[in-house]
C-alpha positions as CSV (number, residue, x, y, z in Angstrom):
1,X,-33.4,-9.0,-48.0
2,X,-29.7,-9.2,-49.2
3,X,-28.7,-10.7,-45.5
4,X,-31.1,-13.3,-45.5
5,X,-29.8,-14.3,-49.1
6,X,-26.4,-14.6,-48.6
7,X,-26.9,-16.2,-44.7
8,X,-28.4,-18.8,-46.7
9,X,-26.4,-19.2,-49.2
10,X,-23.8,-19.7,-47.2
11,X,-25.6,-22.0,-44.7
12,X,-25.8,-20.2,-41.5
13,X,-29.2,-20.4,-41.5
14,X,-32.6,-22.2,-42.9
15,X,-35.7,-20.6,-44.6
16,X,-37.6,-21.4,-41.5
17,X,-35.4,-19.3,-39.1
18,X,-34.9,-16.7,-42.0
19,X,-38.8,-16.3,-41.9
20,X,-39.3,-16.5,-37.8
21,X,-36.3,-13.8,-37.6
22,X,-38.2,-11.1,-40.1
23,X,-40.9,-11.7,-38.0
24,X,-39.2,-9.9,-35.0
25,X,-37.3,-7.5,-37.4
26,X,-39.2,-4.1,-36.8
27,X,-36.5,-2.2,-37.8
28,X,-34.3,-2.4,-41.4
29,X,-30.9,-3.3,-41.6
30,X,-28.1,-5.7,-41.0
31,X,-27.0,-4.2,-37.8
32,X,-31.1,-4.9,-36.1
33,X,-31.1,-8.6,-37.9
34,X,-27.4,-9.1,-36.4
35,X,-28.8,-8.9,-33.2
36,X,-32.1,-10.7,-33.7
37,X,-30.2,-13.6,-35.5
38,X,-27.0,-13.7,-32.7
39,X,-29.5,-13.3,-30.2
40,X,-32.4,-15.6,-31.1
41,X,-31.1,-18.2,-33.6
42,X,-26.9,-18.6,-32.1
43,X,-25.5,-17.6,-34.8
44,X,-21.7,-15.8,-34.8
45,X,-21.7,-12.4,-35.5
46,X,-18.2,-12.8,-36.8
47,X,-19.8,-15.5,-39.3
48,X,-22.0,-13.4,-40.1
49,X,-19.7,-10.3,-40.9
50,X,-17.3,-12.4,-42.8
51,X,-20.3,-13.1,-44.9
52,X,-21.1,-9.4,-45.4
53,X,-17.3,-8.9,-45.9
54,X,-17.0,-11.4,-48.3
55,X,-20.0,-9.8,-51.0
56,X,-18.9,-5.8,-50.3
57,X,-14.9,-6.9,-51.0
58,X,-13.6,-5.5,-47.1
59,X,-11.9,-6.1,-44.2
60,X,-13.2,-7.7,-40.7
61,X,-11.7,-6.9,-37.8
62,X,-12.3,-8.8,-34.5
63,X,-11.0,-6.4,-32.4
64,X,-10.1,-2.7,-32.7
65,X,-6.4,-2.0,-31.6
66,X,-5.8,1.4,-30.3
67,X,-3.0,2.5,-33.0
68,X,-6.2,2.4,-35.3
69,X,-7.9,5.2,-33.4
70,X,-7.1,9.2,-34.2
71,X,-9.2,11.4,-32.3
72,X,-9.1,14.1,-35.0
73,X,-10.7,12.2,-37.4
74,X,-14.0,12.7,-34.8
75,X,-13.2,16.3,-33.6
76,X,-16.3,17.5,-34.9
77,X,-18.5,14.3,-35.2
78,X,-21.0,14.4,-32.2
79,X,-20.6,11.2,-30.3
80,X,-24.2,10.5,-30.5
81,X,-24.2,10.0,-34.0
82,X,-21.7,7.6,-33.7
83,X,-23.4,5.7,-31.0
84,X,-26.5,5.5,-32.4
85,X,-25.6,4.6,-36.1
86,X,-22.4,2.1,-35.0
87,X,-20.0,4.2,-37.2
88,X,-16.3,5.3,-36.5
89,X,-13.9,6.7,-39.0
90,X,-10.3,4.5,-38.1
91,X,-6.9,5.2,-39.7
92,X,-6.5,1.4,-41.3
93,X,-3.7,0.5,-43.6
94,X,-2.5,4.3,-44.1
95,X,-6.0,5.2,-45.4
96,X,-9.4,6.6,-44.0
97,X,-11.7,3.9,-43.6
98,X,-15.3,3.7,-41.7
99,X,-15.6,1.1,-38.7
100,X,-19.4,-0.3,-38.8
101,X,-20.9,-3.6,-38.6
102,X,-24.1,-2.5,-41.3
103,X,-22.1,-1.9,-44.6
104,X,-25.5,-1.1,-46.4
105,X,-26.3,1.7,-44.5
106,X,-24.8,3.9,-47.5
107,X,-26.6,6.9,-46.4
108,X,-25.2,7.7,-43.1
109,X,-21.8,6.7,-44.8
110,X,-22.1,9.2,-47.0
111,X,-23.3,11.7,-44.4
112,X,-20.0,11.0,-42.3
113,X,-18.0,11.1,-45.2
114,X,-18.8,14.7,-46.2
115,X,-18.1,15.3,-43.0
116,X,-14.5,13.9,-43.5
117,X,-14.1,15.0,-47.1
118,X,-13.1,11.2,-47.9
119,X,-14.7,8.6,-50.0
120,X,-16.2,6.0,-47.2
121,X,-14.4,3.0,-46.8
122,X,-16.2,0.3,-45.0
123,X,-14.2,-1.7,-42.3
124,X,-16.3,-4.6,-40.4
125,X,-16.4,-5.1,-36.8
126,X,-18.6,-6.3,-34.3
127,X,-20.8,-4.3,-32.0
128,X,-19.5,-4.5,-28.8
129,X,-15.7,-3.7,-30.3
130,X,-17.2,-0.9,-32.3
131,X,-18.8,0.8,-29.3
132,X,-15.5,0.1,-27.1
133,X,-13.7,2.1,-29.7
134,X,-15.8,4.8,-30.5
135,X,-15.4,5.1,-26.2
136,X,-12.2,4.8,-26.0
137,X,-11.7,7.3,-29.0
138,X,-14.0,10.2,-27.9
139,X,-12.0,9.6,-24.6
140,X,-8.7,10.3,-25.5
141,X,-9.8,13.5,-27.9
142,X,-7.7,16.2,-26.7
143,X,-9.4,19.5,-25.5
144,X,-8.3,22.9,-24.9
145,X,-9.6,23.9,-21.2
146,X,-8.6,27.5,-21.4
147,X,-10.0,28.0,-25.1
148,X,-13.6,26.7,-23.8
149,X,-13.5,28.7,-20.8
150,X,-11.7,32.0,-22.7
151,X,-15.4,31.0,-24.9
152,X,-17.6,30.3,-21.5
153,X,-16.3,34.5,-20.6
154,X,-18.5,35.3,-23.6
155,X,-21.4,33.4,-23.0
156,X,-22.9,34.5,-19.7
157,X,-25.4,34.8,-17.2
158,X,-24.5,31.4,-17.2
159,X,-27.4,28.8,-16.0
160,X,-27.1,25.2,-14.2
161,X,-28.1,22.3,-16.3
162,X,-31.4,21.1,-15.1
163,X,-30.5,17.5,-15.6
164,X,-28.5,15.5,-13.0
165,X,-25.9,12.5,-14.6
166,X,-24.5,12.7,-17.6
167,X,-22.1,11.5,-20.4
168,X,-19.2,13.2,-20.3
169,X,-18.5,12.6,-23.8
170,X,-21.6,14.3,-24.7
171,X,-21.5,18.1,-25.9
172,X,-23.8,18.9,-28.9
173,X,-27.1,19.7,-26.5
174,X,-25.4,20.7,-23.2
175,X,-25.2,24.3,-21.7
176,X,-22.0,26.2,-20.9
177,X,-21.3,25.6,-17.6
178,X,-22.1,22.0,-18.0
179,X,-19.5,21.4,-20.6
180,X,-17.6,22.8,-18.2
181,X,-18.2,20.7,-15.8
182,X,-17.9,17.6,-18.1
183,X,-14.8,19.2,-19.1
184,X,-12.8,18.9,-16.0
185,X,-14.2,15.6,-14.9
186,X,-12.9,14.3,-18.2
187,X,-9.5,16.5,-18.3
188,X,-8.8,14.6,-14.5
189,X,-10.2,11.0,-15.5
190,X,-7.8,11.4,-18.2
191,X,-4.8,12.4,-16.2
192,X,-5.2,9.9,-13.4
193,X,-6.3,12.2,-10.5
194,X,-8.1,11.1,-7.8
195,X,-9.6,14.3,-6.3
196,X,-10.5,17.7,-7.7
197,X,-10.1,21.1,-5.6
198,X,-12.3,23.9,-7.1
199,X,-11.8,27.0,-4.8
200,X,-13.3,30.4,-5.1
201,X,-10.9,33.7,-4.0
202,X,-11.6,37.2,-3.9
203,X,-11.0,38.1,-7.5
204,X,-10.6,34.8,-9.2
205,X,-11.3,30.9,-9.0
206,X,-8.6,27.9,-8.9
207,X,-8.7,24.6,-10.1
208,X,-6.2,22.0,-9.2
209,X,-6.1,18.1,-9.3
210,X,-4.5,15.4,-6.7
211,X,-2.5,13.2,-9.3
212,X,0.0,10.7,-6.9
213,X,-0.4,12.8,-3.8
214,X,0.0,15.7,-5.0
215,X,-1.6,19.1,-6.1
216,X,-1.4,20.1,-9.5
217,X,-2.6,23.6,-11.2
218,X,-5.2,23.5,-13.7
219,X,-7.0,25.7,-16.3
220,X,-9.6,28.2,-13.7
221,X,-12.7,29.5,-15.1
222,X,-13.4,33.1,-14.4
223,X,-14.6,34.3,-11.3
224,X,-18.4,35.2,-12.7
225,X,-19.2,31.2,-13.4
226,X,-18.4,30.4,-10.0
227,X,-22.5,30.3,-8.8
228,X,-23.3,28.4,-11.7
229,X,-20.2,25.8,-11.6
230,X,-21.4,25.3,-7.5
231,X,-25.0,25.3,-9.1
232,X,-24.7,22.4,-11.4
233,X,-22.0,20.4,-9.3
234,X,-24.7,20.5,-6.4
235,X,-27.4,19.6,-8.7
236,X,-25.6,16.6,-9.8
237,X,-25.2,15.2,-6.3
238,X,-28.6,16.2,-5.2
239,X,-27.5,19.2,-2.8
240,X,-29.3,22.0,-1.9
241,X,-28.3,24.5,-4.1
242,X,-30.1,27.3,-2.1
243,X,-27.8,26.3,1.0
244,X,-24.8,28.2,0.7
245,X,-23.9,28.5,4.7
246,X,-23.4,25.1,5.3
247,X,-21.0,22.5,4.7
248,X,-23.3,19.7,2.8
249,X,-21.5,16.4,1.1
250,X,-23.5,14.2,-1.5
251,X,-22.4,11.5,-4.2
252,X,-23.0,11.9,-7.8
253,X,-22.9,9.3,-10.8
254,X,-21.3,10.0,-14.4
255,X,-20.9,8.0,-17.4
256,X,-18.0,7.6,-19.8
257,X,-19.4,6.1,-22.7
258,X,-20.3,2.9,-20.9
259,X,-18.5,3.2,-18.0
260,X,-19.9,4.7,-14.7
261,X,-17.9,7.0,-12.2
262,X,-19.4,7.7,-8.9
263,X,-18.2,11.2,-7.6
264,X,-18.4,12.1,-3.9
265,X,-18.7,15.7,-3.4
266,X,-17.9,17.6,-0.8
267,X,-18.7,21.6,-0.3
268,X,-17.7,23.8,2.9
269,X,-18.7,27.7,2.7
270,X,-15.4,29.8,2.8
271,X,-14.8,33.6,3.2
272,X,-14.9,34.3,-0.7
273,X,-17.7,31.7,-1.6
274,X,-17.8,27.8,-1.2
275,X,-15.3,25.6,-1.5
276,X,-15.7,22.3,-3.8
277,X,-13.9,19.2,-3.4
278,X,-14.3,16.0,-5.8
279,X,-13.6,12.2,-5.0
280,X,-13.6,10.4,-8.1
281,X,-14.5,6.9,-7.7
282,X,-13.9,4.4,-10.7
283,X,-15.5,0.8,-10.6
284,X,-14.1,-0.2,-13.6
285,X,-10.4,0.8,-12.4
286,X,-8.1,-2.4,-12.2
287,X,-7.5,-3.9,-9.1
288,X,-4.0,-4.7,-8.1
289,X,-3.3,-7.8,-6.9
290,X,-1.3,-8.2,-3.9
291,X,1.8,-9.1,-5.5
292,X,1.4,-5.6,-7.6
293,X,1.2,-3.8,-4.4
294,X,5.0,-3.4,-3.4
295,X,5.0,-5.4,-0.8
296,X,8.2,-6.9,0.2
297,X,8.6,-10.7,-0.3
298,X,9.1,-11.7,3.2
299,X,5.8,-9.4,4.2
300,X,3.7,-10.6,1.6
301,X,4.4,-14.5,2.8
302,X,3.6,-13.2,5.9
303,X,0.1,-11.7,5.2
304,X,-0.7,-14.2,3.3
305,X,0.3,-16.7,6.1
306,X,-2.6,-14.5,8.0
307,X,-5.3,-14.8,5.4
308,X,-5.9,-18.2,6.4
309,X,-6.5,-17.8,9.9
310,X,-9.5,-19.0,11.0
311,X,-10.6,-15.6,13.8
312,X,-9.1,-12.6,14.7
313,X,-8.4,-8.7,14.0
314,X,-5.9,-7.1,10.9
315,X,-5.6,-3.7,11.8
316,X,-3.8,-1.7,8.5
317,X,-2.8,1.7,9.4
318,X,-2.1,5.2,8.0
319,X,-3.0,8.7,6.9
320,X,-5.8,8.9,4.5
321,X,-4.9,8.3,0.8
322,X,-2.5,5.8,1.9
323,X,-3.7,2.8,0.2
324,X,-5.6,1.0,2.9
325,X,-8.4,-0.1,0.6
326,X,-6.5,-0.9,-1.9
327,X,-4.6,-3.3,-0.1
328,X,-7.8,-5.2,1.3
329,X,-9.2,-5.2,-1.7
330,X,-6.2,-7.0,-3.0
331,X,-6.2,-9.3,0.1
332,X,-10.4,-10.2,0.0
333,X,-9.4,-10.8,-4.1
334,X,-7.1,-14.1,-2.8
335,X,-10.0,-15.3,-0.3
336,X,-11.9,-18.5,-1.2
337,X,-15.3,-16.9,-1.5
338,X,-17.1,-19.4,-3.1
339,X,-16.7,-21.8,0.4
340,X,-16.8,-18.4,2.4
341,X,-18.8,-15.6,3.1
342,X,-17.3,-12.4,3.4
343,X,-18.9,-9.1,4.2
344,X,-17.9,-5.3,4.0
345,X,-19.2,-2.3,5.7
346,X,-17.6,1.1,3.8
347,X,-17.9,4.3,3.1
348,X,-18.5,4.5,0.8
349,X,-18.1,1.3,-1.5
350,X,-15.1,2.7,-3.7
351,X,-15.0,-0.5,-6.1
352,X,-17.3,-3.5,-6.4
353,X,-15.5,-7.0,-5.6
354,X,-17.2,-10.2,-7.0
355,X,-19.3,-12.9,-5.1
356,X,-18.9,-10.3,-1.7
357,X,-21.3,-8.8,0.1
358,X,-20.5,-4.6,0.3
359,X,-22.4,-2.4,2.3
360,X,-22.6,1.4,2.1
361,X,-23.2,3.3,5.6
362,X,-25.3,5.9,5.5
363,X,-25.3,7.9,8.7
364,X,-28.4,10.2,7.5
365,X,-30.5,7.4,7.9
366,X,-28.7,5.8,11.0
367,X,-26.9,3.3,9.0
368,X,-23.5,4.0,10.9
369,X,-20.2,1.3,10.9
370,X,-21.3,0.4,14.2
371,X,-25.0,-0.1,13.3
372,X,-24.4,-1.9,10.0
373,X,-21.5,-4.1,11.8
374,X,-24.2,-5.3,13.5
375,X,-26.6,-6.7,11.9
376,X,-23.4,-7.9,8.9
377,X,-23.3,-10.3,12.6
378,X,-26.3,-11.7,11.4
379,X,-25.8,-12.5,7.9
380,X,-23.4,-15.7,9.2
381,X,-20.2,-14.1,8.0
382,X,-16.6,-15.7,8.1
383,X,-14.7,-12.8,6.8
384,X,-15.8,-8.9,7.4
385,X,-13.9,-6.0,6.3
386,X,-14.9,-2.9,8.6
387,X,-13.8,0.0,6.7
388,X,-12.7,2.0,9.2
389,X,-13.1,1.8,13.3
390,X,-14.0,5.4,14.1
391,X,-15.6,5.2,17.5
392,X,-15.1,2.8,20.3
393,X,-18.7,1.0,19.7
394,X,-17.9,-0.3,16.1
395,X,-14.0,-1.3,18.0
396,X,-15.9,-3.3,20.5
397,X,-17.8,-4.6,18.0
398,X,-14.7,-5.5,15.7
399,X,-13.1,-7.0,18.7
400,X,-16.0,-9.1,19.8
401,X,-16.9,-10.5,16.4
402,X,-13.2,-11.8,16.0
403,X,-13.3,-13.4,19.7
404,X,-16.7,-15.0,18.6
405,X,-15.0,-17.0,15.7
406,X,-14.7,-14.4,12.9
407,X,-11.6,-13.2,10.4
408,X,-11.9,-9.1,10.6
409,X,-9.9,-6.5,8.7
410,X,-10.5,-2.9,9.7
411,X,-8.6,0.4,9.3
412,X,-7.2,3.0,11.8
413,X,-5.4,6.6,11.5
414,X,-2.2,6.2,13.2
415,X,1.1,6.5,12.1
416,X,2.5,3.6,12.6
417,X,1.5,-0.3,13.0
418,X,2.0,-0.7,16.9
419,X,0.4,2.7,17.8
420,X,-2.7,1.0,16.4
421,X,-2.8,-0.7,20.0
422,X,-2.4,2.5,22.1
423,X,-5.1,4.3,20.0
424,X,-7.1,1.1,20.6
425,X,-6.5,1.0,24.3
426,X,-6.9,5.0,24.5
427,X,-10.6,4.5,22.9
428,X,-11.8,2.3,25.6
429,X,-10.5,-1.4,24.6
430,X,-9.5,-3.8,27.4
431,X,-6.3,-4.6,26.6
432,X,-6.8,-8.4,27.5
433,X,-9.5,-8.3,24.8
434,X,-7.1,-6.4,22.8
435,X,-4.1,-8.8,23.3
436,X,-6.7,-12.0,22.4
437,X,-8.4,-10.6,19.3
438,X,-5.1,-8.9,17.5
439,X,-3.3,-11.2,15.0
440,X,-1.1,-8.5,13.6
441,X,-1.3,-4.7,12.7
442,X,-0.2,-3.4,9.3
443,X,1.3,0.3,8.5
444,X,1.8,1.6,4.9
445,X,2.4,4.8,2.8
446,X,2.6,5.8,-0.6
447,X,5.6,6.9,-2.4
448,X,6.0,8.4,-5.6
449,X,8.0,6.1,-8.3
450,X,10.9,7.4,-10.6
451,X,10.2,7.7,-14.2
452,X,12.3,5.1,-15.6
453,X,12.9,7.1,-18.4
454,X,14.8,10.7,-17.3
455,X,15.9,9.6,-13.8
456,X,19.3,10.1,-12.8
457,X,22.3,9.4,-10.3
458,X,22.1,10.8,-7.4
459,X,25.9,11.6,-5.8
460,X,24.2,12.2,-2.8
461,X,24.6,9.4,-0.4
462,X,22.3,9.1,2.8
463,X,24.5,10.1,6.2
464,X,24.4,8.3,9.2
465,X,23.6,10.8,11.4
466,X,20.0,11.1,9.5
467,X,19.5,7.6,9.0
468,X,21.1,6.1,11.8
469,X,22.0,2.4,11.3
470,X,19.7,2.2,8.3
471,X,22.1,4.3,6.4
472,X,23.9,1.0,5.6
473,X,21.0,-0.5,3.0
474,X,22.1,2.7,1.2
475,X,25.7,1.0,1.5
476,X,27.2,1.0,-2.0
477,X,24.3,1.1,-3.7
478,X,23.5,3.7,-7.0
479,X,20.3,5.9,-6.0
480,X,18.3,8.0,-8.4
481,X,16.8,11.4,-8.6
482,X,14.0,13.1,-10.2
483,X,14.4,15.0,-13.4
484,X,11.1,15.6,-15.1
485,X,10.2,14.6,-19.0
486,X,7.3,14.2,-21.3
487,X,6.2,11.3,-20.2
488,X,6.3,11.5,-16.0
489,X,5.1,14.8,-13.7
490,X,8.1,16.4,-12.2
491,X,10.1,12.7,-12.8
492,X,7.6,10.6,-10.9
493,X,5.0,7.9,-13.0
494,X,2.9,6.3,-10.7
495,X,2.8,5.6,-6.9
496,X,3.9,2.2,-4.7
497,X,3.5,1.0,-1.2
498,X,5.7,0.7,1.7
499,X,5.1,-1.5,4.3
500,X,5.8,-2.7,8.3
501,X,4.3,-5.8,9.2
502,X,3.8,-6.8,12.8
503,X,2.6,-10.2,13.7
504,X,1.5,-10.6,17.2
505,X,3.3,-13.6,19.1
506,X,3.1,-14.8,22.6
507,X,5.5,-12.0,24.0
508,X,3.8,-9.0,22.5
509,X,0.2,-10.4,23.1
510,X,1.4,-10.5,27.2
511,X,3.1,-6.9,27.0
512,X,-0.6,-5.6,25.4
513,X,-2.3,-7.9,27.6
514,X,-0.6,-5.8,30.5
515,X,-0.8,-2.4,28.8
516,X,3.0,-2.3,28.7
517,X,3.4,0.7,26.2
518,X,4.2,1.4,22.7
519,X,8.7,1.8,23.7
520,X,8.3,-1.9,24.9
521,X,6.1,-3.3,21.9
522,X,8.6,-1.6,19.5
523,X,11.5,-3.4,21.2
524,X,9.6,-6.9,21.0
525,X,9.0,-6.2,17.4
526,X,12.7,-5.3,16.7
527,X,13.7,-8.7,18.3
528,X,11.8,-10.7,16.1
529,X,13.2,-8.9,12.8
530,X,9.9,-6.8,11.8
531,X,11.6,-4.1,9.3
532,X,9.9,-0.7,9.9
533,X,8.5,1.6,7.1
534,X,11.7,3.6,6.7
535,X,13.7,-0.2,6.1
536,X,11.2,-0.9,3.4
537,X,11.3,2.9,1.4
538,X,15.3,2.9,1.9
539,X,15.2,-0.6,0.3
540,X,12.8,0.8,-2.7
541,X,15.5,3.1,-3.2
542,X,18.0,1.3,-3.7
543,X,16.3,-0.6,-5.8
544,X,16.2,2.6,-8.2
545,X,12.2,3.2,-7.6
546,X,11.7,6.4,-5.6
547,X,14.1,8.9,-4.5
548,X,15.6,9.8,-1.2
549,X,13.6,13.1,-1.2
550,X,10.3,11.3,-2.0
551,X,10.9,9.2,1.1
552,X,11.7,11.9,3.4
553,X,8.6,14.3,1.9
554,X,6.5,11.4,3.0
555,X,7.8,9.9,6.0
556,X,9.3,12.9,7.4
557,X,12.7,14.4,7.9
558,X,13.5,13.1,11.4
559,X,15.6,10.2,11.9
560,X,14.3,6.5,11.4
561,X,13.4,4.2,14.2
């Protein structure tokens, strides 16, 4: 076989390992032995491509930059054939060329470059880069929502694919509706968005995404797929599909190519039909750290200050789709876990963290915060994160396991930090168990950032009589507004946090220990120099990174405390 010659010649390998690794060939071609020779025998794949590249006269790439990548040249190559015969046509060097790591496999070449109407010019790469382009290319290929569902209006009765997950970059044996479906889970994957909205009316069907907080309008199929679009989104999360009377939620998995996106789904019967909302959940998303989270400098010193306690409660506070999780995630990222063990009860587990124990309630079968908080006791934990105290059992529980020598981080729905203590207290906490296990509650929002590419001054200054005394961190300072281009939505790109940090000290530990009211806490906090939320937005202002109407639209038009 021409690899074994030229391995050989070359010295990479010995006749004895040459013979050994036929043995286990049961399949012909460079791209099989490459693995049974990287595999079995150590040796480089890169070696072995700059062998390969040496006798056929081309390139070797070690990794595939993006700029190489044009999705039209695959606009009609199935992504299955790409997959399964490791071949991508690139733009490289101004010309055509073919991305494979088997340059004798002339056939399927030949086959692909019919298909492009251009001679085939091998470019080497190995597997793993190959298959992370040929992801990352079928993923960016543009497609035209309302031609495919002006095509779908053609095609019916429509039926539900029978099958549950799928590739979303698959199309060439799927029905209809679930293109469709694949279809709008790619089109908001794409875009960023973090729920989708499918909602049936009289006459017609809407589609809308949540991109930064907000709803956005999208291409609606017509109003006769709407039983088989609740069909096959209900099949994918293993609903009842017969049950159309009652609100039923379920969790369903997707693939990207090799990536895996768990979707929570969540249907509620309406006057014209059901009503479908999607949670998108990516485990391969980044994870910010906490210094990418917007925190003020002074803050962040703070909770990290608090990190290294040894017991106690962090409450973090605010509406849903604040960024709660996000920020413990960023905080359990800075623990020590390796001399630690640290625990999480969620629901559900939105990204997997490394060397931490996550849990998943599942109140069908009983497993409830409180439940699962529980026995997470047991497991000799140093650090839990309670995903959210909903009931006063798992905020006894919370309570106790930080008086019994443990670090807890849970979440609340209040509106502000201290208001955490009166909804505590309101639930059924003693306050003197309250005043003992609190080390500090933490309120945040999201905000909307300029896009620093159209946004503009602002003449408008803020006015004292809205803002009070925080009008002065406005005080000479250039603000911005939103204009809108090419590259933002509306003149926003992207979302940051704002932030009020209260740590408990002596004096507000004895007003919660005697129940002294939310008024008094506020004026013990104010003493001590905690900024509130509206300090923190006004200051992101200034800084040119969200506008005054952003802040208002999210922390409300009345006047700042």
């Amino acid at each position: 076989m021409l690899i074994g010659e030229l391995l050989k010649k070359n010295g990479l390998i010995n006749e004895e390992q040459w013979t050994a690794a036929l043995a286990e060939l049961r399949t012909d071609g460079p791209a099989f032995m490459t693995e049974i020779l990287v595999d079995g025998y150590g040796v480089n794949e890169l070696q072995i491509l700059h062998v390969l590249a040496d006798h056929f006269a081309c390139d070797v790439l070690e990794t595939v930059d993006a700029d190489l990548l044009d999705a039209a040249l695959v606009a009609d190559l199935p992504v299955e054939f790409a997959r399964t015969h490791m071949l991508l046509p690139v733009r490289y060097r101004g010309e055509v060329h073919i991305l494979t790591n088997d340059p004798v496999a002339v056939i399927e070449q030949n086959d692909l470059s019919v298909l492009l109407q251009a001679e085939p010019i091998p470019l080497l790469a190995p597997k793993q880069a190959i298959l992370e382009a040929i992801e990352t290319c079928y993923f960016s290929r543009q497609h035209d929502s309302q031609v495919l569902i002006a095509n779908l209006e053609s095609s019916s009765p429509y039926r539900a694919s029978p099958d549950g997950a799928s590739d979303l970059l698959r199309s060439s044996d799927q029905t209809p509706v679930t293109q469709l479906v694949n279809q709008i889970l790619l089109d908001a994957l794409k875009e960023g968005a973090s729920d989708i909205h499918i909602e049936p009316f009289d006459k017609s069907m809407r589609v809308r995404f949540r991109l930064d907080g907000v709803m956005y309008d999208r291409p609606a199929p017509p109003k006769s797929m709407e039983a088989a679009l609740s069909s096959r989104l209900k099949i994918m999360a293993r609903l009842d599909i017969a049950e159309k009377r009652l609100p039923q939620d379920g969790m369903a998995r997707v693939n990207v190519g090799e990536r895996e996106i768990d979707v929570r789904m969540s249907t509620v019967p309406v006057a014209e039909g059901e009503r479908i909302v999607l949670r998108l959940l990516r485990h391969d998303t980044t994870r910010l750290s906490m210094s990418e989270l917007g925190m003020p400098k002074g803050l962040l010193q703070s909770f990290r200050t608090l990190l290294r306690e040894p017991h106690g409660v962090i409450w973090v506070t605010g509406p849903t789709g604040s960024g709660k999780t996000t920020s413990l995630y960023a905080a359990l990222q800075e623990l020590d876990t390796s001399r630690r063990n640290v625990m999480t009860i969620e629901d559900p587990v939105e990204y997997q963290l490394p060397e931490i124990g996550q849990i998943g309630v599942k109140p069908d079968i009983g497993l409830t915060f409180s439940r699962g908080l529980r026995h997470i006791l047991r497991q000799d934990p140093d650090i839990i994160l309670v995903g959210e105290t909903r009931d006063l059992e798992t905020a006894e529980i919370v309570v106790q396991a930080s008086l019994t020598g443990h670090l807890v981080f849970s979440t609340l729905h209040t509106n502000d930090a201290l208001s955490a203590v009166v909804r505590l207290v309101d639930m059924g906490i003693e306050p003197f168990l309250l005043a003992e296990s609190t080390r500090a509650t933490m309120a945040q929002r999201l905000v909307r950032q300029l896009c620093p590419h159209c946004k503009v001054e602002d003449p408008e200054r803020a006015s004292g009589e809205a803002l009070g005394e925080l009008a002065q961190v406005l005080e000479d300072q250039t603000i911005y507004r939103a204009v809108g281009c090419e590259r933002c939505r509306e003149g926003y790109s992207g979302r940051i946090g704002i932030y009020e940090l209260h740590v408990v000290t002596d004096a507000m530990q004895e007003a919660i220990r005697h129940n002294q009211g939310l008024e008094n806490l506020r004026h013990l906090s104010t003493e001590q120099g905690t900024k509130n939320l509206w300090h923190d937005a006004l200051h992101k202002v200034a800084l040119g990174l969200t506008s005054l109407d952003e802040v208002r639209g999210t922390l409300g038009s009345h006047s700042a405390r």
